[in-house]
N, C-alpha and C positions, 0 to 999 in steps of 0.2 A: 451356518454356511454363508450367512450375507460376507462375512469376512471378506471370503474368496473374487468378491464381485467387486468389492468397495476401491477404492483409491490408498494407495499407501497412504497410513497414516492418519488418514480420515477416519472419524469418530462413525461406530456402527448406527445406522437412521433403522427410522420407526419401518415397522411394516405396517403397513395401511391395512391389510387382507390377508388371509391363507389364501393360496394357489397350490398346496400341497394334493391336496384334496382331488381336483379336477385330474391331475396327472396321473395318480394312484389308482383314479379312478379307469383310465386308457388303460394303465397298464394291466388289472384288473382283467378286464375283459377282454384286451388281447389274448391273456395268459386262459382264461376260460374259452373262449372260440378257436385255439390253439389246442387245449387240450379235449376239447368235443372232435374236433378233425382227427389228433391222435387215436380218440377210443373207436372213431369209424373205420382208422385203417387199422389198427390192430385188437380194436372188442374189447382193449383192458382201460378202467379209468383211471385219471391220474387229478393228483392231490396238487392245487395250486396256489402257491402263497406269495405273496409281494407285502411291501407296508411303505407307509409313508417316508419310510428313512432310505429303503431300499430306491422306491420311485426318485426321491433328491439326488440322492449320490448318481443314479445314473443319467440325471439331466442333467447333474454339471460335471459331465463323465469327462469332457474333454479335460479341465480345469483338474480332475482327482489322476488320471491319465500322467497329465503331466507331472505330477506332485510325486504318484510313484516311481514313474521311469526315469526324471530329472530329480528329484529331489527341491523342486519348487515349484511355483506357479506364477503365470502371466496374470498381473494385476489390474486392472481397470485402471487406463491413463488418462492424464485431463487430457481436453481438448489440445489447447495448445501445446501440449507436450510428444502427440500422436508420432507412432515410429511411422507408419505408413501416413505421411497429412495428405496426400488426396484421397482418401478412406475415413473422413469424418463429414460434419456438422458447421453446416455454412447458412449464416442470416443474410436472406435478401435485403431491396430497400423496404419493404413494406415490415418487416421485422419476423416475416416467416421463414422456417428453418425446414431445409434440404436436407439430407442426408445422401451422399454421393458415395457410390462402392462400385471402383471401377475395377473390371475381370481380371485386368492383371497391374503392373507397376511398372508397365513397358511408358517407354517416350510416345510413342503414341497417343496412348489413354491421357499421358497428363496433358501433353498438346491438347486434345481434344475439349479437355476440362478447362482447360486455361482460355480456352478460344472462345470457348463456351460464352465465358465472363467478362469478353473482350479485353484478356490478361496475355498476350500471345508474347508480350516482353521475358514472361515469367516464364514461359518455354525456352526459350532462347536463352536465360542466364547458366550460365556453366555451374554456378551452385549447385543445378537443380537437374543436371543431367541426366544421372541416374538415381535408381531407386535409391541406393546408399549414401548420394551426397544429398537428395532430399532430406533421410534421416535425419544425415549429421546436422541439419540447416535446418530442423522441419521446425523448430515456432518463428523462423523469419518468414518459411513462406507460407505459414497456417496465417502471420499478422495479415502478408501479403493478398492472398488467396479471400480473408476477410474485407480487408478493400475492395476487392474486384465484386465479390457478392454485394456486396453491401449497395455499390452502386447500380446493381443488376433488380431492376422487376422481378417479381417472383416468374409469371407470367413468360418472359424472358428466359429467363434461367433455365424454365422446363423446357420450352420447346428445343431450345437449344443442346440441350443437355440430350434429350429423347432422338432427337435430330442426329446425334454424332453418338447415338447406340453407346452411351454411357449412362450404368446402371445407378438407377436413383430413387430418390421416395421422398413425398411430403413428410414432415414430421404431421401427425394430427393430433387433436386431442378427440376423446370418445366422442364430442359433438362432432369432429366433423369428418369421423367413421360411421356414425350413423346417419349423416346425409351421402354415402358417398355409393359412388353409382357397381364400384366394383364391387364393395362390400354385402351392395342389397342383389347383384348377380351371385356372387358366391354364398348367397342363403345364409348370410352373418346373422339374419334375425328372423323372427318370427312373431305373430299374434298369439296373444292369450286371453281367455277370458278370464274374469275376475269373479269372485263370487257374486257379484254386483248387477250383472247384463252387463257390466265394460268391458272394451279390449285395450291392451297395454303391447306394446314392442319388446321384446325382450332375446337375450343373445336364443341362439337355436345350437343345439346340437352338431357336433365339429365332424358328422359324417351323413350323406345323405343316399339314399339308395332308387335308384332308377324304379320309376313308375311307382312310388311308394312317399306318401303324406306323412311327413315326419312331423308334423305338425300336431300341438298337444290338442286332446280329445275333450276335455274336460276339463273346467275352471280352477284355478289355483284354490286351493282349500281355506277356508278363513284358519285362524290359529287357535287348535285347540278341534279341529270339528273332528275330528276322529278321534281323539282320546280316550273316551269310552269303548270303541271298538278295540282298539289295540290294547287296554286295559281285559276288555273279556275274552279276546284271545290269548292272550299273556293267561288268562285261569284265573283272573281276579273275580269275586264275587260281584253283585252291584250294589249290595248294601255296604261295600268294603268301598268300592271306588264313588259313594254316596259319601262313604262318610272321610276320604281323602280331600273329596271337592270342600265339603264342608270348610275343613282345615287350608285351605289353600294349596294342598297339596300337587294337587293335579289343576290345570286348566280345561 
């Protein structure tokens, strides 16, 4: 399915990680506390099934959406190619990257962006009137729109940008999510102990509930420390799972 994401033409890239997983797993437990609610209001229980393939196709529902009722799909465009270019990816001078997504593609919002970056020329070109001659014109004034950044402080750029209620975001990397002050209000992380006496940072669960410690209770397991348990509930003997260790069978 990376197909559907990628750039025309560009060569499929590596996946780093499954995120399959995580999603399956939301939807999982929606579909179970969904069907617990159904058996309170009507006493009968019900059979809930999803899978990893199901979980995919409906997170890239818009992209399958359009596939079935057009007969194609909206590809992942370069940068400079953007049909909508004040809706991308602009490098300050310090060489950090913006991401601007303003609410609509009225003359306004672009004024605003353009003023932003002390580019207010690039309001005023008739090129760029409207959303549509933006389009047609959009990698002159994506190059444009680059200049204006480029010469802009990051620093700058945000206030400016915050200042005239045009919607935006840092680009970050994981370091500097994890220093970041909304992320540690929105409960992005949590402590864990380790089998060790340490405690380690690590992401927290993507739902939190009033007056309740989501927070893990007990140390990350070392590898292998329950093996035998799960082996003699599974009904394996222990001269059986004695004589797997042996073998390397088991850790």
């Amino acid at each position: 399915m990376a197909d559907l994401i990628r750039s025309e033409g560009a060569e499929p890239f590596s996946l780093r990680q499954g995120s399959g997983d995580h999603t399956c797993a939301l939807t999982t437990a929606l579909g179970i506390v969904t069907a617990l609610l159904a058996r309170e209001r009507s006493g009968e229980g019900r059979l809930v099934e999803t899978s990893l393939l199901r979980s995919a196709v409906y997170g890239l529902g818009a992209d399958f959406a359009n596939q079935v009722r057009m007969g194609t799909v909206t590809r992942t465009q370069p940068r400079a190619a953007a049909t909508n270019p004040i809706n991308n990816f602009f490098q300050t001078r310090e060489g950090r990257w913006i991401f601007v997504m303003p609410r609509s593609r009225s003359p306004s919002d672009f004024a605003r962006i353009c003023k932003a970056v002390g580019a207010d020329h690039l309001a005023a070109n008739p090129r760029f009137e409207t959303p549509e001659a933006r389009a047609e014109h959009s990698p002159v004034l994506i190059a444009a729109l680059d200049l204006a950044f480029a010469a802009t402080p990051f620093e700058a750029a945000a206030a400016a940008l915050t200042a005239s209620d045009i919607v935006w975001s840092p680009v970050q990397t994981p370091l500097d999510v994890l220093a970041d002050p909304q992320a540690e209000a929105a409960g992005c992380f949590t402590e864990v102990s380790d089998s060790v006496g340490g405690v380690f940072r690590a992401p927290n669960t993507p739902v939190g509930f009033d007056g309740d410690d989501a927070t893990p209770k007990r140390p990350v397991a070392r590898h292998g420390q329950h093996t035998d348990e799960l082996l003699i509930e599974l009904g394996y003997p222990r001269e059986v799972i004695a004589a797997m260790r042996a073998q390397d069978v088991v850790d």
